[in-house]
C-alpha positions as CSV (number, residue, x, y, z in Angstrom):
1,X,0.0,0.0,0.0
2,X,1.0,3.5,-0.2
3,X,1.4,5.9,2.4
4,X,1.2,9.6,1.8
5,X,2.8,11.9,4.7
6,X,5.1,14.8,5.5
7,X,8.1,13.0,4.3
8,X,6.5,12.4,0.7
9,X,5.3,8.6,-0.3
10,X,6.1,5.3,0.7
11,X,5.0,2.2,-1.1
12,X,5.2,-0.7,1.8
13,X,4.8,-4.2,1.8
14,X,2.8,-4.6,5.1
15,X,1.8,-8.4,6.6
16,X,-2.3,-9.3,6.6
17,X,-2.3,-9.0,10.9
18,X,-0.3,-5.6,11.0
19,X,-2.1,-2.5,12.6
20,X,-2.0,0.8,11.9
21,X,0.5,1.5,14.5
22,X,2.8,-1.1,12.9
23,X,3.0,0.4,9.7
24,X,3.3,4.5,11.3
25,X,6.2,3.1,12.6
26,X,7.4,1.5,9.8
27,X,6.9,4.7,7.6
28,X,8.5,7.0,10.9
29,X,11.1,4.4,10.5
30,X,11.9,4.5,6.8
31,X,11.0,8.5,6.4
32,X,13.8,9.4,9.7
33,X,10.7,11.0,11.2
34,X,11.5,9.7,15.0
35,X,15.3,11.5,14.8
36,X,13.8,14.9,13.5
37,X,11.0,15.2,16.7
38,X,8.3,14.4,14.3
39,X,6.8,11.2,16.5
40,X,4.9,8.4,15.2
41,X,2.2,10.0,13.0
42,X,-1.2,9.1,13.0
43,X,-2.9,6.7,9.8
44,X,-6.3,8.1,8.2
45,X,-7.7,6.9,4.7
46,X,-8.3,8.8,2.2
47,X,-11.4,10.2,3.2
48,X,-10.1,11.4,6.8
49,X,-11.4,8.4,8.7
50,X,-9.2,7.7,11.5
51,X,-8.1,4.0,12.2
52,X,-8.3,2.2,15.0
53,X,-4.9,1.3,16.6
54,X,-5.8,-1.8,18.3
55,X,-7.4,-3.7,14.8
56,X,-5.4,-5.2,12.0
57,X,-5.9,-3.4,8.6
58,X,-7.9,-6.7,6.9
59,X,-10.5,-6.3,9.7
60,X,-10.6,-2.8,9.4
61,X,-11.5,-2.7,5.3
62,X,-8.0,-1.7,4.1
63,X,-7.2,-3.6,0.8
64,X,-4.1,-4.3,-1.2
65,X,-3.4,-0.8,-3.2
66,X,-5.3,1.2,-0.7
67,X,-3.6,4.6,-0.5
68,X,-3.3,5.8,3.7
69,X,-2.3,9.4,4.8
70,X,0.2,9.7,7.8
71,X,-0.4,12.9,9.5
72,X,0.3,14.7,12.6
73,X,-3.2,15.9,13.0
74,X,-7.2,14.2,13.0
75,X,-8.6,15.6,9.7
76,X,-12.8,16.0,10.1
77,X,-14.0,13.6,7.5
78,X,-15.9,15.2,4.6
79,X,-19.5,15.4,5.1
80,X,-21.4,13.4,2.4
81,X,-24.8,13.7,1.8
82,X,-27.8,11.2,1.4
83,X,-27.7,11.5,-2.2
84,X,-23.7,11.2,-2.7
85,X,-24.1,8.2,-0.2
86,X,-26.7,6.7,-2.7
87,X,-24.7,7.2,-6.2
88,X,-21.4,5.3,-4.0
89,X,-23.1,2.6,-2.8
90,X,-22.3,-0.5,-4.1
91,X,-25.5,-2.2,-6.1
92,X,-27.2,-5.1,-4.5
93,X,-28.9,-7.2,-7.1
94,X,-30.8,-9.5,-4.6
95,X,-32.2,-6.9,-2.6
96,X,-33.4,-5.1,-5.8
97,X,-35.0,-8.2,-7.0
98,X,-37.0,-9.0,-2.9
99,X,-38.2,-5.3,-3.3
100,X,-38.9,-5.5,-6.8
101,X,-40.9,-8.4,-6.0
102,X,-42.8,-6.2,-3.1
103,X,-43.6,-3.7,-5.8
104,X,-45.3,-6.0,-7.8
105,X,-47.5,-7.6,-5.3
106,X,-48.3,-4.2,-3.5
107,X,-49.3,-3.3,-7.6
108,X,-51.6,-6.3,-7.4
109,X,-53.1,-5.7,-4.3
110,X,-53.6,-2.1,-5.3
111,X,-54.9,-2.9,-8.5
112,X,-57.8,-5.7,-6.3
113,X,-58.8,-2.4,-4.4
114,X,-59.3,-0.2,-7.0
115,X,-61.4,-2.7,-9.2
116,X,-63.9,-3.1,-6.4
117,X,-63.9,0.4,-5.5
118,X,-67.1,2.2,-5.9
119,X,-65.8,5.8,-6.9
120,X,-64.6,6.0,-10.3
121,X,-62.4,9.1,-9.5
122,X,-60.1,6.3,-7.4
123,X,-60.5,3.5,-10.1
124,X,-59.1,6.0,-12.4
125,X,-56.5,7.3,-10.6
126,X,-55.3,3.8,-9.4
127,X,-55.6,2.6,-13.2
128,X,-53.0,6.0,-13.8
129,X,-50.6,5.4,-11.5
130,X,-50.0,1.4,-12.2
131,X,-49.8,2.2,-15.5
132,X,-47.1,4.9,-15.1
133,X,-45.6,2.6,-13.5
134,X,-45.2,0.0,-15.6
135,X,-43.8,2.7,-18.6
136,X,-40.8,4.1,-16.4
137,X,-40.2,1.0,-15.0
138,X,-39.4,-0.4,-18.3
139,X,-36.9,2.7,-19.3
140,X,-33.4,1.7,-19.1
141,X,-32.1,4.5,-16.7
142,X,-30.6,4.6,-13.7
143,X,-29.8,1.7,-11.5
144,X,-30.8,-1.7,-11.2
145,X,-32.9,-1.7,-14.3
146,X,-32.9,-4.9,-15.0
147,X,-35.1,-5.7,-11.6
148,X,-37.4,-2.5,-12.4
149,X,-38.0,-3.7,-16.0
150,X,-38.7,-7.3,-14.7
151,X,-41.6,-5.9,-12.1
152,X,-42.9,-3.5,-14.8
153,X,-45.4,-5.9,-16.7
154,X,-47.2,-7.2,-13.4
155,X,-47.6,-3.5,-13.1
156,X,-49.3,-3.4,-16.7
157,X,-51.0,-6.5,-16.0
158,X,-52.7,-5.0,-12.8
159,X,-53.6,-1.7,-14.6
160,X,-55.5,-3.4,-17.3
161,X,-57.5,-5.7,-14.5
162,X,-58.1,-2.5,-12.9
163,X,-59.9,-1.1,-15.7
164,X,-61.9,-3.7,-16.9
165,X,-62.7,-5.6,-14.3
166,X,-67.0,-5.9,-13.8
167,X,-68.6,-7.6,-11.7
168,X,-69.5,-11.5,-13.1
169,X,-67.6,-14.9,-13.0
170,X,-68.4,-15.3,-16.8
171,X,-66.1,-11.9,-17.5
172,X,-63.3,-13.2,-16.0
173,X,-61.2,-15.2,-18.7
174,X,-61.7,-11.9,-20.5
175,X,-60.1,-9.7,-18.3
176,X,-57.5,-12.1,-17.1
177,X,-56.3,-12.6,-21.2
178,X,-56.2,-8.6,-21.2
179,X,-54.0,-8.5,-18.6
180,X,-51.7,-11.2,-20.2
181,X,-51.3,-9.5,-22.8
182,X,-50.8,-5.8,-21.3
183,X,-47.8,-7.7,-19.4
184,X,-46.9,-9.3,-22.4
185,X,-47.0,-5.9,-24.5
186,X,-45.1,-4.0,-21.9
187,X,-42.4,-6.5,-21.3
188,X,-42.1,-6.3,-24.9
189,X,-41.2,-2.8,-24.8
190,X,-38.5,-3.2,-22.8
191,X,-37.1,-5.7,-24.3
192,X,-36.8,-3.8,-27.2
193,X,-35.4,-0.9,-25.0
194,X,-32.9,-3.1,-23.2
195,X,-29.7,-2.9,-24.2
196,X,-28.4,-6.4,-23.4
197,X,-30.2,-9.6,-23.2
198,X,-33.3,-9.3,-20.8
199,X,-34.3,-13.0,-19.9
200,X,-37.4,-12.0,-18.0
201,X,-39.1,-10.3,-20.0
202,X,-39.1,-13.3,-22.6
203,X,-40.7,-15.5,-20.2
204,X,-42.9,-12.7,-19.5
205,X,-43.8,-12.3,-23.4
206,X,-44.5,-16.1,-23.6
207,X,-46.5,-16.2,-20.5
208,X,-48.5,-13.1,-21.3
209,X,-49.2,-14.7,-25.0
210,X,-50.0,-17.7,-23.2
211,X,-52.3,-16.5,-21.1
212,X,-54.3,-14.5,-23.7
213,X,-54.7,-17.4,-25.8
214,X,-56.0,-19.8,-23.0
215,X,-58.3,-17.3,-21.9
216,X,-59.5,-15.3,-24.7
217,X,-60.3,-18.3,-27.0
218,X,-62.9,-19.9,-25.3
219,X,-64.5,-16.6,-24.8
220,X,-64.4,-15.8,-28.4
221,X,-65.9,-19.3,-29.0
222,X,-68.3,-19.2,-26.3
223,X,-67.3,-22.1,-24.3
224,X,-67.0,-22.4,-20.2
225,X,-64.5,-20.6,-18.1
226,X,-63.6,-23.9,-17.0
227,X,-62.2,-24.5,-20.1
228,X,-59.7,-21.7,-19.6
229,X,-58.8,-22.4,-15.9
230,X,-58.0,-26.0,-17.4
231,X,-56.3,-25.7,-20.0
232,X,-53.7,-22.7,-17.8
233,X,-53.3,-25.6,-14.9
234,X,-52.6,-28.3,-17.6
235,X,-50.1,-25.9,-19.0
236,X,-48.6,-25.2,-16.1
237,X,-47.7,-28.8,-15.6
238,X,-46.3,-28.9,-18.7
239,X,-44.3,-26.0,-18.5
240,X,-42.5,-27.1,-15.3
241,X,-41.0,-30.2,-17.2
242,X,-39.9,-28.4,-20.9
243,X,-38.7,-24.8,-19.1
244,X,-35.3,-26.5,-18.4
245,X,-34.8,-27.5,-21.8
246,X,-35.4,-24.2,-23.3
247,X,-33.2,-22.6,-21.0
248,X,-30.0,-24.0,-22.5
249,X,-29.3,-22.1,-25.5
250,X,-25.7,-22.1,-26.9
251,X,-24.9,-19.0,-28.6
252,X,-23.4,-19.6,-32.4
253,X,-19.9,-18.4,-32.1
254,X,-19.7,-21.1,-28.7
255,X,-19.8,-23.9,-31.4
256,X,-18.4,-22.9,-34.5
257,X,-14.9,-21.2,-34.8
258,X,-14.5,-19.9,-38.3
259,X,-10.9,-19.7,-38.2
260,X,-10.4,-23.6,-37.9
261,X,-14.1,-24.7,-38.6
262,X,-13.9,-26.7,-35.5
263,X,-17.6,-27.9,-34.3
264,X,-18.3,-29.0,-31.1
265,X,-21.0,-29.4,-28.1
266,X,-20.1,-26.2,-26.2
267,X,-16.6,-24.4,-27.6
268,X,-14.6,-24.1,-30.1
269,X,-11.0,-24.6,-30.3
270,X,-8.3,-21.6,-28.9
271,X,-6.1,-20.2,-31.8
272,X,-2.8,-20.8,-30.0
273,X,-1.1,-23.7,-31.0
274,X,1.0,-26.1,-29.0
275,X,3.2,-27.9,-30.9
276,X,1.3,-30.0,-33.6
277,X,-2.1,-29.6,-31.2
278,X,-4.1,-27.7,-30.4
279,X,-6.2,-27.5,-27.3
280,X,-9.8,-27.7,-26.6
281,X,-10.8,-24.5,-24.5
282,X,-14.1,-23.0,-23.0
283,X,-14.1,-19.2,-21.9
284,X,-15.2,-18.9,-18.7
285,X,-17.1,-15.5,-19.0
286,X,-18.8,-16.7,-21.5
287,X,-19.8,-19.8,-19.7
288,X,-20.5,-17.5,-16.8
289,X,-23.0,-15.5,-18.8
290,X,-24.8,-18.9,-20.2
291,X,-24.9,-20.0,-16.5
292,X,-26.7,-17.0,-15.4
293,X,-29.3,-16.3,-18.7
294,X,-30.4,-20.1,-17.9
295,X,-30.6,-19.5,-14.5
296,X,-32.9,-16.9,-15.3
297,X,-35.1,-17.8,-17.3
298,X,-35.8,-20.7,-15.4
299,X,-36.0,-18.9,-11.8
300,X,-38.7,-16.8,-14.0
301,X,-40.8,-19.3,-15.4
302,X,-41.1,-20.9,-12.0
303,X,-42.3,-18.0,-10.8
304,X,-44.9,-17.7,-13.5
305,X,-45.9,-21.6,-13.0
306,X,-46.6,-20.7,-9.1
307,X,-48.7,-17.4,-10.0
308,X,-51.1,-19.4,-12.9
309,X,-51.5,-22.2,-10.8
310,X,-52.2,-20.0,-7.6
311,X,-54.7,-18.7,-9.6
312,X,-56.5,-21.4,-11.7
313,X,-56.6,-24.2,-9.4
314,X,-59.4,-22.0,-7.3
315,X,-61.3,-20.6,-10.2
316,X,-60.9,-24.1,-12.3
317,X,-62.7,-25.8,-8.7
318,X,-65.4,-23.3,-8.6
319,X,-66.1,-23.0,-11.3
320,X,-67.3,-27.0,-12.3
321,X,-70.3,-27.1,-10.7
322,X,-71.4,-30.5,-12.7
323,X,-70.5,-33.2,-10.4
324,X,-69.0,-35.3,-13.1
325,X,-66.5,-32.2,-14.2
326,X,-66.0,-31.2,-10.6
327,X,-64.6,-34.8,-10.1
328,X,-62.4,-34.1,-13.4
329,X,-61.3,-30.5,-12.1
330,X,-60.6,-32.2,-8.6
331,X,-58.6,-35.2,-10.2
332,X,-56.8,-32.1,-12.3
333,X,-55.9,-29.6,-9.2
334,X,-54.9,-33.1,-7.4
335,X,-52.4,-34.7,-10.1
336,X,-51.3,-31.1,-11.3
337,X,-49.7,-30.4,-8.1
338,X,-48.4,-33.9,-7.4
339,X,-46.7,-33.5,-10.9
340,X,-45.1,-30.1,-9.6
341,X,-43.6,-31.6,-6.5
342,X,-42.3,-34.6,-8.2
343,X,-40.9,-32.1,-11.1
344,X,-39.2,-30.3,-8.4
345,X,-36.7,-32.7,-7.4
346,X,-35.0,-32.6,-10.3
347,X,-34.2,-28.6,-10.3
348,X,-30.8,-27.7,-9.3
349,X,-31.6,-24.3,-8.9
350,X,-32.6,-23.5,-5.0
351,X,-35.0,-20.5,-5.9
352,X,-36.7,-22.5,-9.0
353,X,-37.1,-25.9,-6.8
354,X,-38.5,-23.8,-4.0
355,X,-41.1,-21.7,-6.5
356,X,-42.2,-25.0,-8.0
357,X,-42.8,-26.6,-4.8
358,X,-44.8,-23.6,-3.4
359,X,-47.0,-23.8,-7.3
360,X,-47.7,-27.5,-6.3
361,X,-48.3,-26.7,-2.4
362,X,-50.8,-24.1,-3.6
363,X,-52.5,-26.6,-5.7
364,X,-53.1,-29.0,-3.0
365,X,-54.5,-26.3,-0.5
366,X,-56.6,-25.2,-3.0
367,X,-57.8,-28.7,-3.7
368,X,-58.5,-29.0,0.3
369,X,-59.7,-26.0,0.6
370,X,-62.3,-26.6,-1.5
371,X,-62.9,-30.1,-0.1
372,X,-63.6,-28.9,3.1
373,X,-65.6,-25.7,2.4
374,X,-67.0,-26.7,-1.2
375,X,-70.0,-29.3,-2.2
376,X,-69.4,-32.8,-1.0
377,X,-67.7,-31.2,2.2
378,X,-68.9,-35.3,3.8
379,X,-65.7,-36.7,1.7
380,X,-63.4,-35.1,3.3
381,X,-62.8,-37.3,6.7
382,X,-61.9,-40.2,3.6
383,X,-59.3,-38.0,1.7
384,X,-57.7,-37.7,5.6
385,X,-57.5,-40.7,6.1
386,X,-56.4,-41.8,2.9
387,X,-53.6,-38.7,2.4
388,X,-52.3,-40.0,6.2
389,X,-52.3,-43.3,5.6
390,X,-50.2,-43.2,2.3
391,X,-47.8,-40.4,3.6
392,X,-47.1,-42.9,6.4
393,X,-46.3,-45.7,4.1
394,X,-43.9,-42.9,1.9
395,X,-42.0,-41.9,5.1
396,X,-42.0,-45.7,6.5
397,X,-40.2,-46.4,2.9
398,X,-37.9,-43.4,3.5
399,X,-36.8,-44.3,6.8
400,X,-35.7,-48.0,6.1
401,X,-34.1,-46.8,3.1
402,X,-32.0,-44.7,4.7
403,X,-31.4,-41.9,1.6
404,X,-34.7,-41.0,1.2
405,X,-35.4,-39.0,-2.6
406,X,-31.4,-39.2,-3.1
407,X,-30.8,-42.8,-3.6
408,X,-31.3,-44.6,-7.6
409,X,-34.0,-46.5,-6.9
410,X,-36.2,-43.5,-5.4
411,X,-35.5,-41.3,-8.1
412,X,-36.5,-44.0,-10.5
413,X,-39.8,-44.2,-8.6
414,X,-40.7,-40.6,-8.5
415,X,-39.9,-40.2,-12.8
416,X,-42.4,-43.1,-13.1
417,X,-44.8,-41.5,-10.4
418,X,-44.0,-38.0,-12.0
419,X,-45.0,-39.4,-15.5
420,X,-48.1,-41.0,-14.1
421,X,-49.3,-38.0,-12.6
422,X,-48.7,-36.5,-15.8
423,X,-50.9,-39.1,-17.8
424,X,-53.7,-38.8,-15.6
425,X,-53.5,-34.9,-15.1
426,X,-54.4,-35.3,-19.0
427,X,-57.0,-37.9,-18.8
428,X,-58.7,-35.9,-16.0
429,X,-58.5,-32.5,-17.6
430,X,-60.8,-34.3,-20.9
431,X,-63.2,-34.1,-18.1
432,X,-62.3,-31.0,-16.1
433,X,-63.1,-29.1,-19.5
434,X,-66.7,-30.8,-19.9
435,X,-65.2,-32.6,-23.1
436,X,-66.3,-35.9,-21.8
437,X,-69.5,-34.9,-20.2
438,X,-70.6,-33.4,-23.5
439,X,-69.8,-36.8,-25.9
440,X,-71.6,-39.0,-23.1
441,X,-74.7,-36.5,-23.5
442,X,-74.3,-36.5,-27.3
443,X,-74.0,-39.9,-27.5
444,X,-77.1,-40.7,-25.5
């Protein structure tokens, strides 16, 4: 480090446990200030902070390169204000992204209000401010705009529920594929405006589209709302088993060198030779940056798999009243959220395996939920004893295994129960839908 002081500059080489006593002595030593009366001087940084005697340098924040002043005198340290303190503080990604994630449900909470509100002065102003919102949040300014631009379309998507919401469970699908697509349109506009790759707002542009289509098709055509709420938690499955694959995408100049034409799986060979061979390489930033794009877009559509299926698996079990389709959406809700905890387990990602599990949590407490407050409430002291009895017989498994989920033969068990859940989620959403119901009453 280098230390600045009456005797001009000293570059030293000072030991990781050395205080700042240590090394004003060192420099007294070295600059001949003890034989001129001078004294050991005192050690500030560069911004006038004094440093403790008694603590080592490392512990105190001092860094290889710092630059220290030696002085005789404690100089005041410079006052800086709240903004200068804001512009030099270092950027926190994750806690951008937890209050980022605050915004957005305070936006859909806000947006809930304002729908039911009975003064259209509030309605209107609420349906003003969200959408603000969601247009600055997608300008690329300032910092962290990657985590304003990611909450911007669930502020579109709650601006556009706040203005067309009306009272009426058949309106529904048609205000929920408005809102899809406001996010989708909005997320679109800053991914245009972005000036790098912007993960989220892909996923958010497919699960807008997505969204819109489910719902605003069988409005068009005049079929059930069911039908929507089906086909989203069928989707939903779906999506938590092919997001994974669509998250690996090599970029072109990873696998092809045009130099030396040299093809392979993820790099291309290094232009320095050794000898008569050359070696096989793999750049590590841009293996970092593939690392975190797929890391994104699949923390991102696990998060939209847990909000649809939050969603649809209430509306899809209110909304079949029929008993033969309510046994269809129950059988749905029911396998749907099995499928999502079994889908889970094979997520390496922490925050993806812990935002799938929550979708297929959800999807069971909906489904009990509406077993204990919905028609054929009598059933429920069966399902009890029925969900006990066979999570007894899983844990008893567990136990005298020893490895529980980890071990070969339980993971080979939970792809075959995780494709059988599948299969029969699809079997039961044929009747969820009314599909079945209306060929048996054709056919009769």
């Amino acid at each position: 480090m280098s230390v600045h002081g009456p005797a001009g500059v000293l570059d030293l080489v000072v030991p990781a446990g050395a205080t700042s006593v240590d090394v004003a002595r060192e420099y007294a030593k070295q600059a001949e200030l003890a034989g001129a009366g001078g004294g050991i001087p005192l050690l500030q940084t560069s911004l006038g902070q004094r440093l403790n005697a008694a603590q080592p340098l490392s512990e105190a924040g001092i860094q290889a390169g710092d630059v220290l002043v030696a002085t005789t005198g404690v100089h005041r340290p410079r006052k800086v204000t709240l903004l200068e303190a804001a512009k030099n503080a270092p950027e926190s990604p994750a806690l951008a992204s937890m209050m980022a994630t605050i915004a957005a449900l305070a936006a859909v909470l806000s947006s809930w209000y304002a729908a039911r509100a009975t003064d259209e002065t509030v309605r209107t102003t609420a349906v003003g401010v969200l959408l603000a919102c969601a247009l600055v949040g997608v300008l690329p300014v300032g910092r962290h705009a990657r985590q304003r631009a990611a909450a911007a379309p669930a502020f579109a998507a709650a601006a556009a529920f706040a203005a067309l919401y009306e009272p009426g469970v058949h309106l529904l699908p048609a205000i929920l594929g408005a809102a899809g697509i406001s996010a989708a349109v909005v997320a679109g506009i800053g991914r245009a405006l972005s000036v790098g790759s912007d993960e989220t707002s892909t996923v958010w542009i497919a699960s807008g589209l997505t969204v819109f289509a489910c719902c605003a098709v069988p409005a068009l055509l005049g079929w059930d709302a069911r039908v929507a709420w089906t086909l989203l938690v069928f989707l939903s499955m779906m999506a938590a088993r092919f997001a994974p694959s669509l998250a690996i995408d090599v970029p072109d100049e990873a696998l092809l060198d045009l130099d030396r034409l040299a093809v392979t799986a993820w790099s291309a060979r290094d232009s320095t030779r050794r000898g008569r061979r050359g070696r096989i390489v793999v750049a590590a930033d841009a293996m970092e940056r593939l690392v975190h794009r797929a890391s994104r877009i699949v923390t991102g559509a696990a998060a939209a798999i847990l909000v649809t299926v939050v969603v649809a698996s209430p509306l899809l079990l209110h909304a079949a009243s029929i008993d033969l389709d309510r046994i269809g959406a129950r059988c749905l809700v029911f396998f749907a959220g099995c499928s999502l905890l079994l889908a889970a387990r094979s997520y390496r990602h922490a925050a993806a395996r812990a935002l799938l599990r929550m979708a297929g949590l959800g999807a069971l407490t909906a489904l009990a939920v509406h077993l204990v407050a919905g028609a054929g409430a009598g059933h429920v002291d069966t399902f009890f004893y029925v969900a006990v009895g066979l999570g007894a017989i899983a844990l008893a498994a567990a136990v005298a295994t020893g490895r529980g989920w980890r071990s070969v033969w339980w993971s080979r068990r939970a792809e075959v129960a995780e494709s059988l859940c599948g299969s029969l989620a699809f079997a039961s959403a044929v009747v969820a839908a009314g599909v079945f119901r209306r060929l048996w009453e054709m056919t009769s």
